[in-house]
Backbone bond lengths (Angstrom), bond angles and torsions (degrees), N, CA, C in turn:
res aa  C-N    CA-C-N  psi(-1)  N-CA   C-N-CA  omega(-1)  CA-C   N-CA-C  phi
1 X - - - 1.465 - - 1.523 113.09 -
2 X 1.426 111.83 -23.77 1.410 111.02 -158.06 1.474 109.92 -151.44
3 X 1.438 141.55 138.70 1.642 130.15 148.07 1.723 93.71 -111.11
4 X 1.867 97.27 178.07 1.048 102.34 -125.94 1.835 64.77 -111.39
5 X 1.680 133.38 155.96 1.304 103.80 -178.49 1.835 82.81 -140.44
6 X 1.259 129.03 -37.65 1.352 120.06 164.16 1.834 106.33 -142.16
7 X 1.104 103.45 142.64 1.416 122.81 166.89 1.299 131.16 -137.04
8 X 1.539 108.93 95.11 1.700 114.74 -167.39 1.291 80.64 -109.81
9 X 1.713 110.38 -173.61 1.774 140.34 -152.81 1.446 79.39 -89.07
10 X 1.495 141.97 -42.66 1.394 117.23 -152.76 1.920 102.69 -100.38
11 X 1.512 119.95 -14.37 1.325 125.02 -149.63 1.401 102.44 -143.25
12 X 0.985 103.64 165.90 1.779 128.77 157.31 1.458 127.27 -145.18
13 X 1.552 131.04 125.90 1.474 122.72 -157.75 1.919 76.32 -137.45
14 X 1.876 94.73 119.72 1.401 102.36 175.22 1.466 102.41 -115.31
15 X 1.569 96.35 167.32 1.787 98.33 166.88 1.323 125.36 -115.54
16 X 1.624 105.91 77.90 1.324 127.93 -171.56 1.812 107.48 -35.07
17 X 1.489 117.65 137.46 1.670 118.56 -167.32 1.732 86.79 -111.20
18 X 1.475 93.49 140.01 1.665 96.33 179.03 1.656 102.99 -52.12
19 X 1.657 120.94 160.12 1.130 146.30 168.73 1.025 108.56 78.01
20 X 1.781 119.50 18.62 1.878 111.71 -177.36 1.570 84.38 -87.16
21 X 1.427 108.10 151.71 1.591 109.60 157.34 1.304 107.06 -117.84
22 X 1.681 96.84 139.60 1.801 111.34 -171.57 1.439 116.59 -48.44
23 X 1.374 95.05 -28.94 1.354 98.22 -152.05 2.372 97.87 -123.68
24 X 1.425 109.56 151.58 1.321 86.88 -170.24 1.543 108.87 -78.60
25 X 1.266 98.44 163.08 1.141 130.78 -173.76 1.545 120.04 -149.19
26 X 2.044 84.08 133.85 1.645 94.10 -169.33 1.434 126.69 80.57
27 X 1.296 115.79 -7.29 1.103 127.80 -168.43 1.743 114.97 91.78
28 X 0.923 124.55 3.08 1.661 139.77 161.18 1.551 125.48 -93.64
29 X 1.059 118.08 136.71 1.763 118.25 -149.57 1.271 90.32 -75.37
30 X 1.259 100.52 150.61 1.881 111.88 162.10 1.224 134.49 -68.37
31 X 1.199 134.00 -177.74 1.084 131.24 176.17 1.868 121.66 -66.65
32 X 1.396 93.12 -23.21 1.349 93.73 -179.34 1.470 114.63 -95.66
33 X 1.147 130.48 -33.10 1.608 135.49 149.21 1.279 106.42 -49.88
34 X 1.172 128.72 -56.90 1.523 115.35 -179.69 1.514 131.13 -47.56
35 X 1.670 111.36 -17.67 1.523 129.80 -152.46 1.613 77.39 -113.35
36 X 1.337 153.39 -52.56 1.125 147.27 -145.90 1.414 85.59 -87.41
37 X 1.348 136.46 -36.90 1.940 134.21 -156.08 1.408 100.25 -95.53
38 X 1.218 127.67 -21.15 1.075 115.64 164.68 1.840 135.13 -142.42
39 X 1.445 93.04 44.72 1.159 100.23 161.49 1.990 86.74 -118.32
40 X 1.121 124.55 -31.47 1.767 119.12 -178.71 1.577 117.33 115.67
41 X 1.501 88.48 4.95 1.871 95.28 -171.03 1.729 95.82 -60.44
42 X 1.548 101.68 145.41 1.596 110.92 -178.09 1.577 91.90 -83.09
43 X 1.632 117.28 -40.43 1.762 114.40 -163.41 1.669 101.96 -128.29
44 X 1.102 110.86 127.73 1.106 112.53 167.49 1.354 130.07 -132.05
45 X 1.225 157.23 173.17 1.196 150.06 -158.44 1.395 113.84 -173.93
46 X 1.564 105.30 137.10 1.756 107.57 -177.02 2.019 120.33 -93.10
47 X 0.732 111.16 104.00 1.559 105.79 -152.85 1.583 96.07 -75.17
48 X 1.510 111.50 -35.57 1.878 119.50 174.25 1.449 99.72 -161.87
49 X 1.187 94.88 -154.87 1.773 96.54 -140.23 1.831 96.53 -145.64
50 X 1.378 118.75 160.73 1.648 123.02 169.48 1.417 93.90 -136.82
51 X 1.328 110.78 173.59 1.230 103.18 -146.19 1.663 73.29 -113.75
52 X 1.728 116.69 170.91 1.478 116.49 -175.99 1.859 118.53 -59.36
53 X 1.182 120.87 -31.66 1.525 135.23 147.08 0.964 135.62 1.37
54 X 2.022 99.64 -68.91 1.588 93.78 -126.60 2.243 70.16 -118.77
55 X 1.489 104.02 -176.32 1.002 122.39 155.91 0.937 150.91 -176.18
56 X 1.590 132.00 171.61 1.416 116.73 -141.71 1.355 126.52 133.95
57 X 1.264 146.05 -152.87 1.535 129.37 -154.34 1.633 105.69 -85.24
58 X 1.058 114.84 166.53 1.135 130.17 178.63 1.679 122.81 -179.65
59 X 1.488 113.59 105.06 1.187 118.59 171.08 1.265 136.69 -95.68
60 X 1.442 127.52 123.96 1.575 136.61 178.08 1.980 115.32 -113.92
61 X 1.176 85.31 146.41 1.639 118.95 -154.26 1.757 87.75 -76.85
62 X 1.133 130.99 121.12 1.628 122.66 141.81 1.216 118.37 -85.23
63 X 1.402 145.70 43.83 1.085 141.30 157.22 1.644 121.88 -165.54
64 X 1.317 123.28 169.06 1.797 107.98 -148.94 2.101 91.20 -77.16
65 X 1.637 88.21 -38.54 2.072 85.95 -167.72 1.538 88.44 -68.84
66 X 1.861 140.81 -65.23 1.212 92.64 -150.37 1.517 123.13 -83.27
67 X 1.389 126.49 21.27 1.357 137.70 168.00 1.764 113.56 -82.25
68 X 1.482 105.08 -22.63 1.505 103.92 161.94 1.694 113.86 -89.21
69 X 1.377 144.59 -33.00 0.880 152.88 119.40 1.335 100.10 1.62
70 X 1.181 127.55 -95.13 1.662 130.65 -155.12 1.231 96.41 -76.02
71 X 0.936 136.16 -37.77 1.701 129.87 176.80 1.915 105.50 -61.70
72 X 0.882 123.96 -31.20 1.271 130.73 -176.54 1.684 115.14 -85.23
73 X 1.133 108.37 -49.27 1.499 111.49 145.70 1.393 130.28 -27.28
74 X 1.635 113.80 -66.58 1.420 144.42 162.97 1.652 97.89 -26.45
75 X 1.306 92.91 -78.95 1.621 114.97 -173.95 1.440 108.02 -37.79
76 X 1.306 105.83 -58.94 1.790 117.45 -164.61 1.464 112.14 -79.64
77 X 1.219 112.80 12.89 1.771 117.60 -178.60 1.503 114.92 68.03
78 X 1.770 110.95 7.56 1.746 88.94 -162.68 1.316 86.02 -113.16
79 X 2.249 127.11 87.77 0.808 107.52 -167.16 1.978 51.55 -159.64
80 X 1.532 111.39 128.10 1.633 99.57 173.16 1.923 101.95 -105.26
81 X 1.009 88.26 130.30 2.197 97.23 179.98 1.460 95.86 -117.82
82 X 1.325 91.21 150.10 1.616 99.47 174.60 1.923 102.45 -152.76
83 X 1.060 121.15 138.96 1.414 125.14 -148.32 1.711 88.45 -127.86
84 X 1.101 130.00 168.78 1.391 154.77 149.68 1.369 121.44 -117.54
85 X 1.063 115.11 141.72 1.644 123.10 -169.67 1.297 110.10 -169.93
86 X 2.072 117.96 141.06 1.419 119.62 -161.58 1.336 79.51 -117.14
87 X 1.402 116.03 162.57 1.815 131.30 157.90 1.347 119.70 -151.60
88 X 1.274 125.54 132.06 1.281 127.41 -169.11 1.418 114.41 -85.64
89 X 1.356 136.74 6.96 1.194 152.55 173.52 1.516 103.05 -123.75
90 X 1.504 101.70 136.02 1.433 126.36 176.35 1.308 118.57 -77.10
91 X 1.249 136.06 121.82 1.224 137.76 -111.71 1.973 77.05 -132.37
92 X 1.962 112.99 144.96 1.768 102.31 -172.77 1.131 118.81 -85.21
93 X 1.539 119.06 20.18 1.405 119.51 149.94 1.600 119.90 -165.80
94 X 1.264 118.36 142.46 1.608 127.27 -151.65 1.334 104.91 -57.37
95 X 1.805 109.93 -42.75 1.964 103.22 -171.79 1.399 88.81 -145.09
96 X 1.441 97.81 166.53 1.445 98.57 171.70 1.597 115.50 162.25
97 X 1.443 123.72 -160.20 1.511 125.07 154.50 1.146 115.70 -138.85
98 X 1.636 92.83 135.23 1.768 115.56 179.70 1.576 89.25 -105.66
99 X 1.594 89.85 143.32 1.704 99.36 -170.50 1.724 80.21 -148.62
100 X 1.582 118.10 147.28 1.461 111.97 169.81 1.756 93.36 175.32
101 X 1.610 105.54 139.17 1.258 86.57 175.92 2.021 102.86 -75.49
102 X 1.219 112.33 167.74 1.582 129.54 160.65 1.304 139.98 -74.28
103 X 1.453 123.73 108.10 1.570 96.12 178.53 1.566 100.22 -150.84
104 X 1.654 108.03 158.64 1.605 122.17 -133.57 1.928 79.52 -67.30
105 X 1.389 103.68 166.02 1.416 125.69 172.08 1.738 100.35 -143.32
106 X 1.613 96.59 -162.62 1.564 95.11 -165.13 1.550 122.96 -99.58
107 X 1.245 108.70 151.85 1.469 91.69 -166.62 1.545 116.05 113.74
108 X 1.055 106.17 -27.82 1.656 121.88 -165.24 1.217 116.53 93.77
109 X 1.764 107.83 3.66 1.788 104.77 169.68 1.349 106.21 -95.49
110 X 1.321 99.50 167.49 1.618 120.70 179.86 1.612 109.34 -107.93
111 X 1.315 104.46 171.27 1.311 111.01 169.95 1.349 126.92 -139.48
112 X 1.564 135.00 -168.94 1.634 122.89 -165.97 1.782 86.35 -109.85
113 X 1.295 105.12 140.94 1.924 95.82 160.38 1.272 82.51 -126.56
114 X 1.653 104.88 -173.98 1.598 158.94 -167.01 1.470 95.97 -63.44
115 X 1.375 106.86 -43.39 1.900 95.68 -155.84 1.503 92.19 -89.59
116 X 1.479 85.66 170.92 1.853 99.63 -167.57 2.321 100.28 -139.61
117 X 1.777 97.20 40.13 1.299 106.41 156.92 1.276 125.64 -26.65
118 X 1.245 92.95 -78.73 1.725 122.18 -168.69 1.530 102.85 -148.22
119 X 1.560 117.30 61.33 1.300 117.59 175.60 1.333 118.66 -81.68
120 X 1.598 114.85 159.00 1.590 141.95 -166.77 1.638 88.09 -97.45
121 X 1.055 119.80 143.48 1.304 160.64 -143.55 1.763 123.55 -129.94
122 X 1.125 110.21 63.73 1.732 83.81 179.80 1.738 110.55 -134.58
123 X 1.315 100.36 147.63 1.912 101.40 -175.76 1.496 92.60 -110.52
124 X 1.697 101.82 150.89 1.813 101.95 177.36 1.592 98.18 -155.48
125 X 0.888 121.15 159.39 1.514 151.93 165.54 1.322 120.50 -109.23
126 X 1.021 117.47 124.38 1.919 114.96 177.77 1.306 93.35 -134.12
127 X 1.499 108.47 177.26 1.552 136.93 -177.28 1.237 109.95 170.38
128 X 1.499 112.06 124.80 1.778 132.42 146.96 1.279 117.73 -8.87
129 X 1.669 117.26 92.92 1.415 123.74 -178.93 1.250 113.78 -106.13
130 X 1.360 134.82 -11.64 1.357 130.14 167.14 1.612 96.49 168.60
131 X 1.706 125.46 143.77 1.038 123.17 -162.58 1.049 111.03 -67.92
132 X 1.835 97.99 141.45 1.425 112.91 -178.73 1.695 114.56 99.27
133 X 1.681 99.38 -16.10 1.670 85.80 -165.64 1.920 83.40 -146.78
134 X 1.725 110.97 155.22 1.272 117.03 -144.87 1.829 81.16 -141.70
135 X 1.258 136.15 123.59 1.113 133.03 149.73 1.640 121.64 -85.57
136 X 1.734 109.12 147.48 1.632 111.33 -153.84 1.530 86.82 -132.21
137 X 1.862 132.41 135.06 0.884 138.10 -178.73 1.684 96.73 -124.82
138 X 1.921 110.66 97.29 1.104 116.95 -167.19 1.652 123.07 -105.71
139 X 1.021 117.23 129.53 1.406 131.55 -159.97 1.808 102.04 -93.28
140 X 1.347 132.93 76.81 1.097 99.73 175.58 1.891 119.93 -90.67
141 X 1.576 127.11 171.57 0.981 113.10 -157.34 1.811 83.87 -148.77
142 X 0.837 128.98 17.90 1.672 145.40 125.18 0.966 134.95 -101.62
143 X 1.096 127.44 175.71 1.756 121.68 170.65 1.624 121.70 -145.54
144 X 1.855 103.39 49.71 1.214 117.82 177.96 1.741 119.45 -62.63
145 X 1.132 125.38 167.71 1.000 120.42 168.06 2.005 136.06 -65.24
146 X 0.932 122.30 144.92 1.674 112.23 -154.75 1.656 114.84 23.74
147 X 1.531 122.70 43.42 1.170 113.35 163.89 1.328 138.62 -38.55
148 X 1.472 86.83 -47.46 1.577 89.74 -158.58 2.055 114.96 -80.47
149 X 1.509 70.95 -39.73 2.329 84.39 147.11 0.861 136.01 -51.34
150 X 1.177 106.77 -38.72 1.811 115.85 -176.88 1.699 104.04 -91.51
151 X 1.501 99.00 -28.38 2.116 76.25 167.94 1.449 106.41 -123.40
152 X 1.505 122.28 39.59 1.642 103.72 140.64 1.752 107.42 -105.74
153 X 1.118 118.73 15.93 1.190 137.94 171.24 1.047 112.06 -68.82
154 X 1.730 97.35 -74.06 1.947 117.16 179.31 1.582 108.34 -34.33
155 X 1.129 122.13 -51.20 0.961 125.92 173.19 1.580 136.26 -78.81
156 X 1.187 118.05 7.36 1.451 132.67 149.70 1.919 87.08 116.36
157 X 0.802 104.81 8.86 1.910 81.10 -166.78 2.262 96.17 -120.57
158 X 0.948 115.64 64.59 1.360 104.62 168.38 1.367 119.99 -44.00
159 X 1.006 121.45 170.43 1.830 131.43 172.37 1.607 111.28 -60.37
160 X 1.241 121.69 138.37 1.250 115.27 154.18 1.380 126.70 -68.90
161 X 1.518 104.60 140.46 1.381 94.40 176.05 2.189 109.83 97.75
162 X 1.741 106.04 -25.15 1.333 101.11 -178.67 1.180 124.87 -102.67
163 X 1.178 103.03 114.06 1.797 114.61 -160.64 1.902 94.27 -69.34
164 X 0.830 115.77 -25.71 1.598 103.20 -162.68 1.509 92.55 -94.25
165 X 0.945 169.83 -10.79 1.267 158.83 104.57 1.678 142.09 -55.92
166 X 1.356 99.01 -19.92 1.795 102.69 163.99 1.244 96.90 -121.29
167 X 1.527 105.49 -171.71 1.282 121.64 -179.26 1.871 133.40 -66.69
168 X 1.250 79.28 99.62 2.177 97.23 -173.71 1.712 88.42 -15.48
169 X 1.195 112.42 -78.24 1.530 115.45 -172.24 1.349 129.77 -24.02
170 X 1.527 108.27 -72.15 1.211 117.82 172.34 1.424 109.63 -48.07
171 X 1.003 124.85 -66.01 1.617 155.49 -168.55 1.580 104.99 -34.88
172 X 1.762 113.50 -39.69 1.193 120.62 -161.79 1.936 92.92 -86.21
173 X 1.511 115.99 -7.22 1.547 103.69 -169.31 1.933 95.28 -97.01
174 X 1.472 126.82 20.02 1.428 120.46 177.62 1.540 103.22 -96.18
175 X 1.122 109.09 154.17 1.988 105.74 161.67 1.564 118.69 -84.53
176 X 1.155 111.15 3.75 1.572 118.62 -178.54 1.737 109.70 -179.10
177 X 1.268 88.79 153.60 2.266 94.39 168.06 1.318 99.00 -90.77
178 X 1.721 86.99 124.05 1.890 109.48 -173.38 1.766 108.50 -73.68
179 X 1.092 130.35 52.93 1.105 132.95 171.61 1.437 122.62 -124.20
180 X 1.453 115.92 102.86 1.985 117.20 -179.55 1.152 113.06 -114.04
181 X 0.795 114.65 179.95 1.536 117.81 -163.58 1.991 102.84 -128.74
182 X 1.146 113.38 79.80 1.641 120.03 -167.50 1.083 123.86 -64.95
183 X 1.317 121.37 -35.49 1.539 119.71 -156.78 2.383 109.78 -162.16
184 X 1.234 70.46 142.82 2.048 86.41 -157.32 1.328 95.28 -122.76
185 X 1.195 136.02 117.44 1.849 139.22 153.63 1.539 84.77 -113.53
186 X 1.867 91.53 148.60 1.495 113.81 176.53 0.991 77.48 -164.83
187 X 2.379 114.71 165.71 0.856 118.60 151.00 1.781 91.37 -116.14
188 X 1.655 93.05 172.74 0.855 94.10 -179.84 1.800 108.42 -168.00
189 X 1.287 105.15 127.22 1.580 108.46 -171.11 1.849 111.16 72.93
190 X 1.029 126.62 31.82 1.635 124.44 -148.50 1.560 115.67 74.88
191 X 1.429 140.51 -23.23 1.185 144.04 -157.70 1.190 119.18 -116.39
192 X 1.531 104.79 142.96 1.595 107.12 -169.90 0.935 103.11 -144.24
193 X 1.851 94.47 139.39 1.649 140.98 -150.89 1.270 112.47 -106.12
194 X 1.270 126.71 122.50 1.487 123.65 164.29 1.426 114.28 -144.74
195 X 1.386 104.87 123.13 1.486 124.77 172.03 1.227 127.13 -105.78
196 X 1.181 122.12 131.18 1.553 111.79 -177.32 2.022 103.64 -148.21
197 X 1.240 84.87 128.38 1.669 97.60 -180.00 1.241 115.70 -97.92
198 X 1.599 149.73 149.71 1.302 134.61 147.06 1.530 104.62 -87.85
199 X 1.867 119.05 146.35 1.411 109.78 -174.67 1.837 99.42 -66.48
200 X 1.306 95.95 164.21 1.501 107.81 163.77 1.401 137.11 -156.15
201 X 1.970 91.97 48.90 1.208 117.50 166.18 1.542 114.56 -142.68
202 X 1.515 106.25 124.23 1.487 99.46 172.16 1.589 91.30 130.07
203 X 1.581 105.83 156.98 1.459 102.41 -162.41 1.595 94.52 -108.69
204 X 1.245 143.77 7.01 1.477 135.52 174.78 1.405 69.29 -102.60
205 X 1.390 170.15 0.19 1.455 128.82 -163.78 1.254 108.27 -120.30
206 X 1.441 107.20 -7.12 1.750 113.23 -177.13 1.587 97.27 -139.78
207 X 1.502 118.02 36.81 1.617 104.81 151.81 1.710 109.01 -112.45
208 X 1.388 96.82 -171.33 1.793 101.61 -151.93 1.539 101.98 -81.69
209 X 1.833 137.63 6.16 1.079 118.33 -176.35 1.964 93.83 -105.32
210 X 1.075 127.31 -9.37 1.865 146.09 154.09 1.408 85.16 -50.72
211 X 1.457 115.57 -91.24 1.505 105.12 -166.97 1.220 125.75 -28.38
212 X 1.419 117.93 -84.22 1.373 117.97 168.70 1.463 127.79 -35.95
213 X 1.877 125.53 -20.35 1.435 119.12 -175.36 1.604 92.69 -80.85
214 X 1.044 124.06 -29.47 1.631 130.01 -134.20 2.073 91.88 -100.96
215 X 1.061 92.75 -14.72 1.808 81.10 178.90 1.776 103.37 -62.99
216 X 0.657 122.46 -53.93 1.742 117.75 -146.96 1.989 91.45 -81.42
217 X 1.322 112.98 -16.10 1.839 104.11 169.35 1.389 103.44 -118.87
218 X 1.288 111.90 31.87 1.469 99.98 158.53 1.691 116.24 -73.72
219 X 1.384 119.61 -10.77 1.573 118.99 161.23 1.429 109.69 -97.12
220 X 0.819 153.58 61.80 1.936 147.72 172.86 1.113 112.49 -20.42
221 X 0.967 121.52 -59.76 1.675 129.22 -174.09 1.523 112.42 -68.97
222 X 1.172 109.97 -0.79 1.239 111.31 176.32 1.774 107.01 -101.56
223 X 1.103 125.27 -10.01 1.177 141.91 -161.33 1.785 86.06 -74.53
224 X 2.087 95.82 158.38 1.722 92.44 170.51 1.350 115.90 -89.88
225 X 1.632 120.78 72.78 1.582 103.70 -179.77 1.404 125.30 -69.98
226 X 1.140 132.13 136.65 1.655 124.16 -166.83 1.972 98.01 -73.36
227 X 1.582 94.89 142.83 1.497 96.49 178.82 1.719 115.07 -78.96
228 X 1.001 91.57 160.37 1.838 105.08 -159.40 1.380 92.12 -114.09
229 X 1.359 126.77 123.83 1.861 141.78 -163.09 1.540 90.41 -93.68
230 X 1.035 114.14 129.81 1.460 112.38 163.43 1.407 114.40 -68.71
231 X 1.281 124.92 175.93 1.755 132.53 172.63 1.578 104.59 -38.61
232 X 1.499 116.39 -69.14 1.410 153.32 172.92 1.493 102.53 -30.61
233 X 1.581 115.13 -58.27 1.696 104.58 170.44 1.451 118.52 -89.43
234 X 1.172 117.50 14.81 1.264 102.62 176.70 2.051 95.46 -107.61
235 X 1.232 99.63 -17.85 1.504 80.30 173.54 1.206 118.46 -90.22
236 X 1.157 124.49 -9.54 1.695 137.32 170.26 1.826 111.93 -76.75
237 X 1.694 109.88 -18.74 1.167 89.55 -165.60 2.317 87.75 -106.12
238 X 1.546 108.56 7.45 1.563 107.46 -168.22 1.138 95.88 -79.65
């Protein structure tokens, strides 16, 4: 379900394997009971969540302050994530930002609308990784539920591999939903953390045209993402 990728006195940063669920299921412990029972932690704590899917980093709190700490972080956006994701449909524009508020659809999926209430947030980059299939280096800057599904969708290109947002059909010919979760900056205590995994499950994610796309964003944060004005500068700059 899990390797082990850092373990200090205040934290734990695992590398969640697609199809663990966080939470139990079926009557079989989750991923996050499973990580507390057998690594021996007395306290543990879930700071956020991946969805059953996708995989890739994930950090939990051993203690009540730094789980409010990192939860507050979470909350306050100053936590930078950056995700990877393949789609076999060409998506109606290469980079950019999808911004939309969310609301539930059928199935138990959601979708993007018009209004911008309390909208989800995400910046991405894609490029031509081998025909037929387009790799997306996604920035989200919320942390709504199936975000990042629901807007490479909006934009015509769902996940490979995700039956609840692309096509059941197609969807059923992938070995997994191409969506991980790569890379985590936080600070924390004065100090700053960065983890970054490459996935290493799934056959678009570990053949040789991945390799070659994935050199030049193997840093994310180094990438040119355009800056996003808060409320505050955009009324200072009207």
């Amino acid at each position: 379900m899990y390797d082990i990728v850092e373990n200090n006195p205040e934290f734990v940063v695992i590398y969640k394997k697609p199809g663990a669920s966080f939470h139990s299921d079926s009557g079989e412990p989750g991923l996050f009971e499973t990580v507390k029972q057998q690594e021996g932690f007395c306290e543990l704590f879930p700071v956020h969540r991946l969805d059953k899917i996708t995989s890739g980093l994930l950090v939990m709190a051993k203690t009540p302050e730094i789980n409010r700490q990192l939860t507050d972080a979470f909350s306050q956006r100053q936590v930078q994530k950056y995700y990877l994701a393949v789609s076999a449909k060409k998506p109606n524009k290469k980079q950019g930002l999808i911004k939309g508020d969310m609301a539930p659809a059928r199935r138990g999926a959601w979708k993007l609308i018009t209004a911008q209430d309390n909208p989800a947030i995400t910046q991405f980059f894609s490029k031509s990784i081998s025909p037929g299939h387009r790799l997306f280096m996604v920035k989200p800057h919320t942390g709504k539920t199936h975000q990042i599904r629901v807007a490479l969708k909006s934009i015509g290109s769902p996940i490979a591999g995700d039956s609840l947002y692309g096509d059941s059909i197609q969807s059923a010919g992938y070995d997994r939903c191409y969506l991980h979760a790569y890379s985590l900056t936080f600070v924390l205590g004065g100090k700053h953390y960065r983890f970054t995994e490459l996935p290493r499950e799934g056959d678009f994610f570990c053949d040789d045209f991945f390799t070659a796309a994935i050199q030049e964003w193997r840093e994310p944060w180094l990438l040119p993402w355009p800056q996003l004005l808060s409320r505050t500068q955009k009324m200072d700059k009207s």
